[in-house]
C-alpha positions as CSV (number, residue, x, y, z in Angstrom):
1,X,-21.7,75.4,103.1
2,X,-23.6,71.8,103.5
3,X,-21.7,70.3,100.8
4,X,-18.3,72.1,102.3
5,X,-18.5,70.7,105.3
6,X,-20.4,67.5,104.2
7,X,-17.0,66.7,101.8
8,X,-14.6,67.8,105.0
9,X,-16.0,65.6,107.2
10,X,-15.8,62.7,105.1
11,X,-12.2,63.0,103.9
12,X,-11.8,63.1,108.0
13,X,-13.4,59.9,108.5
14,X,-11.8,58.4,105.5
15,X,-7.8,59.1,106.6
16,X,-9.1,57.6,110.5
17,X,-10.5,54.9,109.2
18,X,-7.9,53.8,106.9
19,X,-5.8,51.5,109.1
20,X,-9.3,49.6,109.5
21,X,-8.6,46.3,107.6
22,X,-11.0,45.3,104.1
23,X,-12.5,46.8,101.9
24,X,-16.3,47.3,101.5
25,X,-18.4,46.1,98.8
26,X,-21.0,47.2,96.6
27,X,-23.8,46.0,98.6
28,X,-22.6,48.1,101.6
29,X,-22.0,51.2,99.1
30,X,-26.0,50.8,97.7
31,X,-27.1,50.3,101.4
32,X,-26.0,53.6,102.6
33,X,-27.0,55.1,98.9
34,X,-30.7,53.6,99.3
35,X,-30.8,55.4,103.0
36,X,-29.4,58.6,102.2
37,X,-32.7,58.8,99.3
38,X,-35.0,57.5,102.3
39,X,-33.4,60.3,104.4
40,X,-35.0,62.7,101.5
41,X,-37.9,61.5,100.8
42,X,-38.9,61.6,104.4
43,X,-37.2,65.2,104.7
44,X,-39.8,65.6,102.2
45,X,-43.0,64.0,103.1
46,X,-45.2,67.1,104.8
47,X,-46.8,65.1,107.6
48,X,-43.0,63.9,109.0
49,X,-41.4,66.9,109.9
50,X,-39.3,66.1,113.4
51,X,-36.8,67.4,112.7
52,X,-34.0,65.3,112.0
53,X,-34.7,64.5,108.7
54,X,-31.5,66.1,107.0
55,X,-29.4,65.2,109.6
56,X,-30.0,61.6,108.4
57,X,-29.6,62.8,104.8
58,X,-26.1,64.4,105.8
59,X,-25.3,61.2,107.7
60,X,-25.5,58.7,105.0
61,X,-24.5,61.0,102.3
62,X,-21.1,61.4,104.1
63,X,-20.6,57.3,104.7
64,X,-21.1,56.9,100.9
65,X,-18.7,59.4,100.3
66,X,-16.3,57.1,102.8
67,X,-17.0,53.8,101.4
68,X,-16.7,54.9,97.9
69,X,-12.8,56.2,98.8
70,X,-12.4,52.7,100.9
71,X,-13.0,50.6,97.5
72,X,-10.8,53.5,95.4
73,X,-9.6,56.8,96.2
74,X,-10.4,58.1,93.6
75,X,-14.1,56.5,93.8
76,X,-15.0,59.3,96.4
77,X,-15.6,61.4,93.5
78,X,-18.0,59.7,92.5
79,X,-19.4,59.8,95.9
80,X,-18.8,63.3,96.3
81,X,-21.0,63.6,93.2
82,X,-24.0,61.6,94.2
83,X,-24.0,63.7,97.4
84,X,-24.1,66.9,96.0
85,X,-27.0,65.9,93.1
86,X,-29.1,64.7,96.2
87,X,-28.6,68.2,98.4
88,X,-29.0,70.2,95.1
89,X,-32.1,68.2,94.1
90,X,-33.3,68.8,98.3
91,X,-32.9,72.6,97.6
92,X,-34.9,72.7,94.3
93,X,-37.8,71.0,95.7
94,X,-37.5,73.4,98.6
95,X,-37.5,76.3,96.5
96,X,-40.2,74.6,93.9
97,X,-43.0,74.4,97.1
98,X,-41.9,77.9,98.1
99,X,-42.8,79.4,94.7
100,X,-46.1,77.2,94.7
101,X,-47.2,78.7,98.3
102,X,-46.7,82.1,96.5
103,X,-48.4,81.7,93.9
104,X,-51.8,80.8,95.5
105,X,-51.5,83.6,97.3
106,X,-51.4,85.5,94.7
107,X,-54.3,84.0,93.1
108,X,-56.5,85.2,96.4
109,X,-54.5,88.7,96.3
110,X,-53.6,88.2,99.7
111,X,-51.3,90.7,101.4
112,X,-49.4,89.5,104.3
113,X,-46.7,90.5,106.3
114,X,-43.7,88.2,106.9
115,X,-41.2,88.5,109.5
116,X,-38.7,85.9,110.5
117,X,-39.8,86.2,114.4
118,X,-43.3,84.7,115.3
119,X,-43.3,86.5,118.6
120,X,-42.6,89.9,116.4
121,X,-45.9,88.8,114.3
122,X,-48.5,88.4,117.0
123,X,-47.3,91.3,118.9
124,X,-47.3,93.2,116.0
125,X,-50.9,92.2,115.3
126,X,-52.0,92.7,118.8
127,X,-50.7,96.5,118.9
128,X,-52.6,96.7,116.0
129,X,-55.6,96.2,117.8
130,X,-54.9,97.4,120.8
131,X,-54.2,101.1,118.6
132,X,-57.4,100.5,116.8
133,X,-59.5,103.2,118.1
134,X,-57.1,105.8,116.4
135,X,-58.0,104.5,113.6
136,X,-60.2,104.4,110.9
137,X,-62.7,101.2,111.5
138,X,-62.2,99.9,108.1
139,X,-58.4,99.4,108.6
140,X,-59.3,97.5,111.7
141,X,-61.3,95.1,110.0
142,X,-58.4,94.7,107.4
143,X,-56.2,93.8,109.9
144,X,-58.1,91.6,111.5
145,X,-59.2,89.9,108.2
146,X,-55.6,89.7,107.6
147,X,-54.6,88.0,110.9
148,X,-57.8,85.3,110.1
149,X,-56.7,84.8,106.6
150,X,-52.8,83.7,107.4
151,X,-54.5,80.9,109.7
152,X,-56.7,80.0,107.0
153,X,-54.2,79.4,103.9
154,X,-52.3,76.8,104.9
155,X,-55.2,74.5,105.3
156,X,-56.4,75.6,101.7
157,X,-52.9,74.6,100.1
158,X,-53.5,71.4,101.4
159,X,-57.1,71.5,99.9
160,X,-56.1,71.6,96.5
161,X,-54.0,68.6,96.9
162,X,-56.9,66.9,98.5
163,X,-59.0,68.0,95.4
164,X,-56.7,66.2,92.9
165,X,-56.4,62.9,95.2
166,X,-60.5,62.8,95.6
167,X,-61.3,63.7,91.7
168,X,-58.5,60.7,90.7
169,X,-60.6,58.5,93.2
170,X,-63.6,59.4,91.7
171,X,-62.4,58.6,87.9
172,X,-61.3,55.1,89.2
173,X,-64.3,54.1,90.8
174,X,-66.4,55.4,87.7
175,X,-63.8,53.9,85.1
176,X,-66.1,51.2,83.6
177,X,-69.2,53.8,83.8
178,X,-67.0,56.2,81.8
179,X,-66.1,53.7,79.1
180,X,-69.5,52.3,78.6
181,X,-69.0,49.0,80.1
182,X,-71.8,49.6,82.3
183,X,-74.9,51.1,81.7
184,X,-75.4,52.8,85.5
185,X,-73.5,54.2,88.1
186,X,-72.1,51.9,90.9
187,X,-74.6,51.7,93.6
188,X,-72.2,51.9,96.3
189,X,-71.3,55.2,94.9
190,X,-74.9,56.7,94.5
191,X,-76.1,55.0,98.0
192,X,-72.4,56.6,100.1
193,X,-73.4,60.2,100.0
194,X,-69.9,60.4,102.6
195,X,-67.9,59.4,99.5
196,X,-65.9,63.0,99.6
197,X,-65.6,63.8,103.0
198,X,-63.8,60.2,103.7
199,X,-61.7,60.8,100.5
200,X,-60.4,64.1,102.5
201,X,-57.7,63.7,105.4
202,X,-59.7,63.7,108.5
203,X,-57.5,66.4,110.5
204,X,-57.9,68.6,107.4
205,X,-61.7,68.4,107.4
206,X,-61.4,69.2,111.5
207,X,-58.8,72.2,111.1
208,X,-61.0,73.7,108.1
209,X,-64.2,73.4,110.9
210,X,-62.3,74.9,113.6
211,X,-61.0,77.9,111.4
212,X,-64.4,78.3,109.6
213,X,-65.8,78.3,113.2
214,X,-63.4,81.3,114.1
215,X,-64.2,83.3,110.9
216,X,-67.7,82.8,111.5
217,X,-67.1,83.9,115.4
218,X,-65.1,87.5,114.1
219,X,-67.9,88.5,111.9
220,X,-66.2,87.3,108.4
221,X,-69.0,85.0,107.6
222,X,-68.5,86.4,103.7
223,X,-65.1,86.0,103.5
224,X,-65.0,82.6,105.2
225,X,-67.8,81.2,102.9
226,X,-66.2,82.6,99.4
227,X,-63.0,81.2,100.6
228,X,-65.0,77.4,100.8
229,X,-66.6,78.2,97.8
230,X,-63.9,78.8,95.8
231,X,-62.2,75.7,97.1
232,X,-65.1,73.6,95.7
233,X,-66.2,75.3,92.6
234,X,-61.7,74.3,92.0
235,X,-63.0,70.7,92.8
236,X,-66.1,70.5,90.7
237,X,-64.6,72.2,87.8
238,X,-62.3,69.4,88.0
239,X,-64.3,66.6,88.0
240,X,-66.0,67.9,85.1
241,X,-63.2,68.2,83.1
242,X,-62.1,64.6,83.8
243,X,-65.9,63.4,83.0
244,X,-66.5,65.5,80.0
245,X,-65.6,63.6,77.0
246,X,-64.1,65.6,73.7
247,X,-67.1,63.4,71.8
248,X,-67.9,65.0,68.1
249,X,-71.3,65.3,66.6
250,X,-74.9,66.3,68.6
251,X,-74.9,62.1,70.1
252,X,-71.6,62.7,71.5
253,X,-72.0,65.8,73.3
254,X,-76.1,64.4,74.9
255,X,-73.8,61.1,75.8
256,X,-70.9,63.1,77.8
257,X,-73.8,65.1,78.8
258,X,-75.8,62.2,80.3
259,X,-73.0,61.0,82.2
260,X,-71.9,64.6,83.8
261,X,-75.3,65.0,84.5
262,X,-75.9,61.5,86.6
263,X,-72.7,61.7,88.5
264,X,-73.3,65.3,89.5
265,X,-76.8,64.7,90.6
266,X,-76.6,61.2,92.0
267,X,-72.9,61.7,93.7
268,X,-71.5,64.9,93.7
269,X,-73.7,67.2,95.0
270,X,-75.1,64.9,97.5
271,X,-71.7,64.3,99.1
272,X,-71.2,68.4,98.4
273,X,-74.1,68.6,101.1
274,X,-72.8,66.5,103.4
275,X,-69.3,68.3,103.0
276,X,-70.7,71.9,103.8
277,X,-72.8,70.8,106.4
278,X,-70.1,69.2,108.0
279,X,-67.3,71.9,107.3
280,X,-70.1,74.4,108.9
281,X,-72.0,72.7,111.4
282,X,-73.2,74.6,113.9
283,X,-73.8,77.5,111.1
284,X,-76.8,76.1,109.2
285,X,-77.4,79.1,107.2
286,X,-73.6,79.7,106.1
287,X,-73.8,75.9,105.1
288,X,-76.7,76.5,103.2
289,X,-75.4,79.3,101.7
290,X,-72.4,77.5,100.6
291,X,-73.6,74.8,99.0
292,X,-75.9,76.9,96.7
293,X,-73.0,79.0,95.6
294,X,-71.0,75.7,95.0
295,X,-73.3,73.7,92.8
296,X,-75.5,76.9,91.6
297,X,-72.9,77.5,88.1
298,X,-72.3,74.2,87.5
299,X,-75.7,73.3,87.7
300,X,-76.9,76.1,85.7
301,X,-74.5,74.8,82.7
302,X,-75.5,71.3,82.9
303,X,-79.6,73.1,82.5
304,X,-78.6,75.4,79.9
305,X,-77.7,72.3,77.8
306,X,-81.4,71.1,78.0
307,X,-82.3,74.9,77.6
308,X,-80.9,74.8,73.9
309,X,-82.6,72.4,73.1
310,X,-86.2,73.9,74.5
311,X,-85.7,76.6,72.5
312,X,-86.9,77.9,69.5
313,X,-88.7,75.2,67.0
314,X,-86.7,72.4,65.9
315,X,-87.2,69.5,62.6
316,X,-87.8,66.3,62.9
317,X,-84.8,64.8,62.9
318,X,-83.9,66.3,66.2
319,X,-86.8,64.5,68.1
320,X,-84.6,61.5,69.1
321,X,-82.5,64.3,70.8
322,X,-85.2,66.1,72.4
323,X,-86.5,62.9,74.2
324,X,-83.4,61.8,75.5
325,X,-82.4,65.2,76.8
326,X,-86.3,65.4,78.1
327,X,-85.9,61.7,79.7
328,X,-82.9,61.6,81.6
329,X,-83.8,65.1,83.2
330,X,-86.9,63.9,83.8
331,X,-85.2,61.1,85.6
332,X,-82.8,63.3,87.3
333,X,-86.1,65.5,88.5
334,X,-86.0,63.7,92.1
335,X,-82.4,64.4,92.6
336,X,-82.8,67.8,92.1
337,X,-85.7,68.0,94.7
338,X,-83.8,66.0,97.2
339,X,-80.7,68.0,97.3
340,X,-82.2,71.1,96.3
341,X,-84.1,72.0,99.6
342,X,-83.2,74.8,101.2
343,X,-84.4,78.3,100.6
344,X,-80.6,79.6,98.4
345,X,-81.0,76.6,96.5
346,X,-84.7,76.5,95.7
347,X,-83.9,78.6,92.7
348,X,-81.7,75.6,91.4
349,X,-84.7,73.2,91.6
350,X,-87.2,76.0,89.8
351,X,-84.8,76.2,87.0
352,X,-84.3,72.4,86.7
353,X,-89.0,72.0,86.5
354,X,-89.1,74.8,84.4
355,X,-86.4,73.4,81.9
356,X,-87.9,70.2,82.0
357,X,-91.2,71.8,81.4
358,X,-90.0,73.7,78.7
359,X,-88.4,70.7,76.7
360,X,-92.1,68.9,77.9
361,X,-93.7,72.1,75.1
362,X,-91.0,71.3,73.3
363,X,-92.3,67.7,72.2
364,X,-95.7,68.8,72.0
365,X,-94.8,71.2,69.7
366,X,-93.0,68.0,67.7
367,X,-95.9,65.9,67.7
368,X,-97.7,68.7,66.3
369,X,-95.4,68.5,63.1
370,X,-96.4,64.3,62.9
371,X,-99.8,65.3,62.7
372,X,-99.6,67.8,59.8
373,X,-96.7,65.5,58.0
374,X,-99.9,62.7,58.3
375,X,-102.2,65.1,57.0
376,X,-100.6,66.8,54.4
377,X,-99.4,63.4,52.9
378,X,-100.0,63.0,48.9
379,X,-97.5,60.3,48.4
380,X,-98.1,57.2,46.1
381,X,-96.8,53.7,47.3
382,X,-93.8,52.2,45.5
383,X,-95.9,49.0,44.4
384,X,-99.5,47.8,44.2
385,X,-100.8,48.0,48.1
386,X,-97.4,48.5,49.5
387,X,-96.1,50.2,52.2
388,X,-96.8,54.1,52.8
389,X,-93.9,56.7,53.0
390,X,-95.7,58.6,55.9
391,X,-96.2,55.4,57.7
392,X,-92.1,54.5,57.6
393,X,-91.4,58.2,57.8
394,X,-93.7,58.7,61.4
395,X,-92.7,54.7,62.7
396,X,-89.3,55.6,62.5
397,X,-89.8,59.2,64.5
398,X,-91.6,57.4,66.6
399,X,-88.7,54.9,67.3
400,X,-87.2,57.9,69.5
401,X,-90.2,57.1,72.2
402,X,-89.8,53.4,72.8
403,X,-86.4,54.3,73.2
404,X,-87.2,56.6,75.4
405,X,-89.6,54.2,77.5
406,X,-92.0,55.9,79.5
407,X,-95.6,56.2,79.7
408,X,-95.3,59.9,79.9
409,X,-96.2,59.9,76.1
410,X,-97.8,57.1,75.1
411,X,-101.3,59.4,75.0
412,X,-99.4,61.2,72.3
413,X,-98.3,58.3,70.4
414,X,-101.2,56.3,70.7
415,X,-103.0,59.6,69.4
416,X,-100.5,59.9,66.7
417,X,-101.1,55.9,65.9
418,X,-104.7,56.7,65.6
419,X,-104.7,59.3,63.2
420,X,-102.1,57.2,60.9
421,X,-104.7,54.6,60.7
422,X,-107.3,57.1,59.9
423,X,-105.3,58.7,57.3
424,X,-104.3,55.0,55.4
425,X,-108.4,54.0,55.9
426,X,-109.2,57.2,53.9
427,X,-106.6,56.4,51.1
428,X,-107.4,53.1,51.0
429,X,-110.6,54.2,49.2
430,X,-108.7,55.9,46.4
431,X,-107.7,52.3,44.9
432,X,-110.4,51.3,42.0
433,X,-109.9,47.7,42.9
434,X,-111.5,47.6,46.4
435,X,-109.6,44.2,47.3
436,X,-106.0,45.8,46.3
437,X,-107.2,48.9,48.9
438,X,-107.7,46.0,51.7
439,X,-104.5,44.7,50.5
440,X,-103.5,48.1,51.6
441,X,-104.2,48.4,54.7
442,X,-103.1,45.1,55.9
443,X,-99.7,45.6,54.7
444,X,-99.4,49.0,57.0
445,X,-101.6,47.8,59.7
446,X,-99.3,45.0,59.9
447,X,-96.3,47.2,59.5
448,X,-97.0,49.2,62.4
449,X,-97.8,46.9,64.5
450,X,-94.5,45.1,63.7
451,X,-92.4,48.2,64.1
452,X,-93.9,48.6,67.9
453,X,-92.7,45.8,68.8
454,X,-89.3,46.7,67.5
455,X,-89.2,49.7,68.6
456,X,-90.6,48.7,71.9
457,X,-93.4,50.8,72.2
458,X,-95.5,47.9,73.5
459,X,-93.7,48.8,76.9
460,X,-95.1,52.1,76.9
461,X,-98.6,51.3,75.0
462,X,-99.3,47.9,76.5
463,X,-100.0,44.6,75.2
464,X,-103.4,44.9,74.6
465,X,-102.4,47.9,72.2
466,X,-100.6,45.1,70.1
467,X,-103.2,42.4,70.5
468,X,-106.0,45.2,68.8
469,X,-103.6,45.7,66.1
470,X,-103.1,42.3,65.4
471,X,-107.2,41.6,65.3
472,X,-107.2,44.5,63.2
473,X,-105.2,43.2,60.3
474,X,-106.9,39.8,60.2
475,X,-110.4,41.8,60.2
476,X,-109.4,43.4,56.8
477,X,-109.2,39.2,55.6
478,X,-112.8,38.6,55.1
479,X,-113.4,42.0,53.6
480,X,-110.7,41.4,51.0
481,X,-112.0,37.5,50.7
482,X,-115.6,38.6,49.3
483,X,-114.5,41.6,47.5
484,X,-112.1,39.7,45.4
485,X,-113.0,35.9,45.9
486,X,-116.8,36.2,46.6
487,X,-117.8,36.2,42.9
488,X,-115.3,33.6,41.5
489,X,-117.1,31.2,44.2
490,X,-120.2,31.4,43.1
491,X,-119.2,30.0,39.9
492,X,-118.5,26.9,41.9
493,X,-121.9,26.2,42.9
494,X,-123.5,23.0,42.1
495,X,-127.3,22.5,40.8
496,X,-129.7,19.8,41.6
497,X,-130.9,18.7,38.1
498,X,-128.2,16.7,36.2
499,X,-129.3,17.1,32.8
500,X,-129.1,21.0,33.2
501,X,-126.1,20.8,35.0
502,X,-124.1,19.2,32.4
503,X,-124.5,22.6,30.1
504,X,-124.6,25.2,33.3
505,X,-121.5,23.2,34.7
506,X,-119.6,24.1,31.1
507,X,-121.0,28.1,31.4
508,X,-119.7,28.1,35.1
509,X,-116.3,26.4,34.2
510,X,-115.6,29.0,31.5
511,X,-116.7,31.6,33.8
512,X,-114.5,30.6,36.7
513,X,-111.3,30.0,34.5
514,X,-111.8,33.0,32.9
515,X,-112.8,35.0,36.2
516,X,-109.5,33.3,37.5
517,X,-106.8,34.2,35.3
518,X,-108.2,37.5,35.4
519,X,-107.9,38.0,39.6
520,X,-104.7,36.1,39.4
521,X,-103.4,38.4,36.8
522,X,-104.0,41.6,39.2
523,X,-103.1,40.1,42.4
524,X,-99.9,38.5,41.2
525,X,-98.2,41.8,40.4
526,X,-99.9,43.4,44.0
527,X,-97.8,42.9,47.1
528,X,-97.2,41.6,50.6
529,X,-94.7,43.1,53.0
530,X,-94.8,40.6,55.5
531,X,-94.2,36.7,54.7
532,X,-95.9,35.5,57.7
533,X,-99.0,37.6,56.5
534,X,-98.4,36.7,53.4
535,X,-98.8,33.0,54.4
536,X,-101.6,33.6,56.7
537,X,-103.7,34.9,52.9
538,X,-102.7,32.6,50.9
539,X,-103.3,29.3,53.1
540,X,-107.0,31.0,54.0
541,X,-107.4,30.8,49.9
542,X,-106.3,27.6,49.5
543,X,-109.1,26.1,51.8
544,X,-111.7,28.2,50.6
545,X,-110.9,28.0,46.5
546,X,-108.9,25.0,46.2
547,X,-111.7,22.8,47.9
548,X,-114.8,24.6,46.4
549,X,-113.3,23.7,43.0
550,X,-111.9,20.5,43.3
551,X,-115.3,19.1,44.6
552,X,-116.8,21.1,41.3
553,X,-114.2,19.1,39.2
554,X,-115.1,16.0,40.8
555,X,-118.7,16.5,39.8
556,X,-118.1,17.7,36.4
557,X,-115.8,14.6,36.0
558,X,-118.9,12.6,37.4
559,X,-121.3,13.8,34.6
560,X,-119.4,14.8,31.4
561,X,-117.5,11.4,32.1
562,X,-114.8,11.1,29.6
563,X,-115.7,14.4,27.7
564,X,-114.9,16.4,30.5
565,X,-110.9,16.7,30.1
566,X,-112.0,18.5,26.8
567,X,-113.0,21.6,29.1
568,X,-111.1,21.5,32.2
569,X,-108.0,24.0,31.3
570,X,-106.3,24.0,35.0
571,X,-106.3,21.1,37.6
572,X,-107.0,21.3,41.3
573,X,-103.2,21.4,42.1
574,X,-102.7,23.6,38.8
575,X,-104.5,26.0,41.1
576,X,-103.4,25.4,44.1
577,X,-99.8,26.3,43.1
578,X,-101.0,29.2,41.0
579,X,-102.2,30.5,44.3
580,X,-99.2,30.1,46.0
581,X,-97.9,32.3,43.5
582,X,-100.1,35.2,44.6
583,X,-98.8,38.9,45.9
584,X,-95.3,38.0,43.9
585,X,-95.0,40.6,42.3
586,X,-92.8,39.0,39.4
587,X,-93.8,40.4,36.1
588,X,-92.6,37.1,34.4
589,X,-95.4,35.1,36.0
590,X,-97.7,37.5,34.0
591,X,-96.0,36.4,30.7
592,X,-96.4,32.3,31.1
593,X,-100.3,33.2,32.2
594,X,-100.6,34.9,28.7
595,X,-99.8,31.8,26.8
């Protein structure tokens, strides 16, 4: 009938106009176009309904018509076209929120009545009460839960929107979080715990008070909190989605884990407390029930993710897992006790210490398994006095706790540290050659120590931890010095009388050069992990054994004269290279000291 009347009027104003002299152009056509979709969109914007919205629709629709016939005649169907595409596109978007209203009411399985006449409604409603006493007392309350209830939905409709504008909001401001680009959450968001309730329109956050306020006031305290409830539980389920990244593999799931975890604690459910308190003010306990219904099954899922991880016993490989799960709940610990304070949300905060507490066992349990892999270790090194599997194999578990970086467990590792060293002291006895077992030990000592530095356990041990392993490795020098060195040294010695030391210089020449080429033989094919250690040896032999025998040769060039090239096989820098050639490891070096 619109469109009837719509195309009448405008063939009207078309023949009444047509002695009017020009013609219009396209910029006057588009103008009245452009209004006529200005008309609708304002027809359709919720917060603008005075009432004259399609009248402007009809009004501009019908001078498009007109100008389109003023170009052409045959134009106006064209314009008769646009027209009706806008009033049939006005009717499916009418018919489109119509079906949405109906469907959340269904969701609720909400009954109500309609009737066309407002008056007819409340009167209707009223004679129910007024007739109540000849009725049952439960089909009062139904009615008046009813009568509550139809005030209550529209306000909820508009809810939902406000969910999906203040979740997009939220993903915005967390963008750079959410993509890794920062390592923390904006401060501005963790420090504005009023970040939801300005997200929400303001009259909707006052008309949800006033009607929670009048639920409240007719005894449907229940109703009126699971209604709230339900609303927010929509909103958080929401905003987990969104955060919840489809990441493969256990690291992906901890990381989206992490990040849920943070948000919720450090923004969400503080601004889901300010929210209920302010929705309920007045009500303290209602609000305090609310708010422990709303976060109780989400918070219970994030826990229950820590909780698989506390249960049952778990290998080693999992221990990186473990810690991080352990350390950002322990982190999160505070949160929980800030928010958590009320006696329907107390339960939350138990669960949180007692899952914490659980993974706490946990760990203990998995330092338990690095002390028996120390002390069930029969391994063999690779190479002469190299590096023990079980010290690589309990470093790199270890690594897991620097990353961690708290002091919570550094009585555990340093424990675990201790009984390492314990366990290489003891094996270090099992070498034959008591220089190569010193040998030994420097290369793990030093190993260790340079492994807590890269894994940053220094942070949780301290620097002096690091300073008495480094004194630890240069004490196992001197012992390595005398039990290898000592005797080849000795051979060195000068004597007083110089016709006796011509022959005893000979005897200690021999001595040395064959006591030489035998220790360089060894310690050429034993081995030094670390070059600056390996340095640090070597240049403490060259002082000691370079010098003690070049002042010998010097001597036993001052009393054998020119006879004494006959006996001297290596000079002092033959042996000052040969020494630089020490912990090599090169099984070629071996052949070229044979001939």
């Amino acid at each position: 009938m619109a469109f009837f009347v719509l195309t009448i009027t405008s063939l009207y104003s078309y023949f009444s106009d047509k002695a009017m002299k020009g013609k219009p152009d396209a910029y006057i056509v588009t103008s009245y176009a452009a209004f006529s979709v200005t008309s609708l969109s304002l027809q359709r914007q919720s917060k603008s309904q005075f009432g004259f919205e399609v009248d402007l629709l009809y009004f501009f629709l019908g001078c498009v018509i007109v100008q389109f016939m003023k170009i052409q005649l045959w134009l106006g169907f064209v314009g008769i076209c646009f027209s009706y595409s806008l009033i049939i596109l006005r009717s499916s978007l009418d018919a489109l929120a119509k079906n949405r209203y109906r469907r959340f009411q269904d969701e609720h399985h909400l009954l109500l009545q309609v009737n066309t006449n407002p008056l007819q409604v409340k009167n209707d409603i009223n004679s129910n009460l007024v007739s109540s006493n000849n009725m049952p007392q439960n089909t009062q309350q139904l009615d008046e839960q009813v009568a509550i209830e139809a005030n209550v939905l529209p306000s909820m409709e508009d809810c939902r929107w406000a969910n999906l504008a203040a979740v997009n909001m939220l993903k915005c401001n967390l963008n750079k979080y959410l993509q890794d680009m920062v390592h923390r959450i904006p401060e501005v968001l963790v420090n504005d715990h009023n970040f939801l309730i300005d997200e929400l329109p303001s009259q909707l956050v006052s008309d949800l008070h006033e009607k929670v306020k009048l639920m409240i006031q007719k005894g449907l305290e229940k109703l009126c909190v699971d209604q709230y409830c339900s609303w927010r539980r929509e909103f958080l389920d929401l905003v987990g989605k969104e955060l919840s990244t489809q990441e493969i593999g256990e690291k992906g799931r901890i990381k989206s884990w992490i990040k849920v975890s943070n948000v919720s604690l450090k923004i969400l459910f503080p601004n889901e407390r300010r929210l209920s308190d302010r929705i309920f003010l007045g009500y303290p306990s209602a609000a305090d029930r609310s708010f422990a219904q709303i976060c109780g099954e989400f918070t219970s899922n994030l826990l229950d993710f820590g909780n698989g991880f506390a249960n049952g016993s778990h290998p080693l490989n999992l221990f990186p897992s473990v810690l991080q799960v352990f350390g950002v709940l322990h982190e999160l610990i505070p949160e929980f006790e800030s928010v958590f304070l009320d006696q329907f949300s107390a339960s939350l905060r138990t669960e949180a210490v007692t899952t914490r507490k659980r993974l706490r066992e946990t760990i203990n349990e998995m330092f338990t398994q690095l002390e028996n892999l120390i002390n069930c270790d029969a391994s063999e090194v690779a190479c002469p006095g190299g590096i023990c599997p079980v010290s690589v194999e309990v470093m790199n578990h270890l690594s897991a706790v620097g990353e961690f970086g708290s002091s919570l467990l550094s009585g555990e590792v340093t424990r675990i540290i201790a009984l390492l060293e314990s366990h290489l002291e003891a094996k270090s006895k099992h070498y034959s050659n008591s220089a190569l077992g010193f040998v030994f030990l420097m290369n793990n000592e030093r190993y260790i120590e340079k492994k807590a530095k890269q894994y940053q356990l220094d942070k949780i041990l301290g620097n002096q931890w690091i300073r008495q392993r480094t004194a630890k490795v240069r004490e196992n020098c001197e012992p390595y010095r005398r039990s290898s060195w000592e005797e080849v040294l000795g051979f060195l010695k000068l004597g007083t009388e110089e016709i006796e030391e011509a022959e005893s210089m000979k005897k200690k020449l021999n001595l040395f050069n064959l006591q030489f080429n035998q220790i360089w033989r060894d310690q050429s094919a034993w081995f030094i992990h670390d070059e600056e250690l390996k340095e640090e040896i070597i240049t403490s032999l060259r002082k000691t054994v370079s010098h003690s025998y070049g002042l010998f040769i010097w001597r036993f060039n001052y009393v054998l004269g020119k006879d004494a090239n006959e006996f001297i096989k290596y000079s002092v820098l033959d042996i000052d290279d040969l020494l630089k050639d020490l912990f090599g490891w090169r099984d070629e070096k071996l052949v070229e000291m044979e001939d």
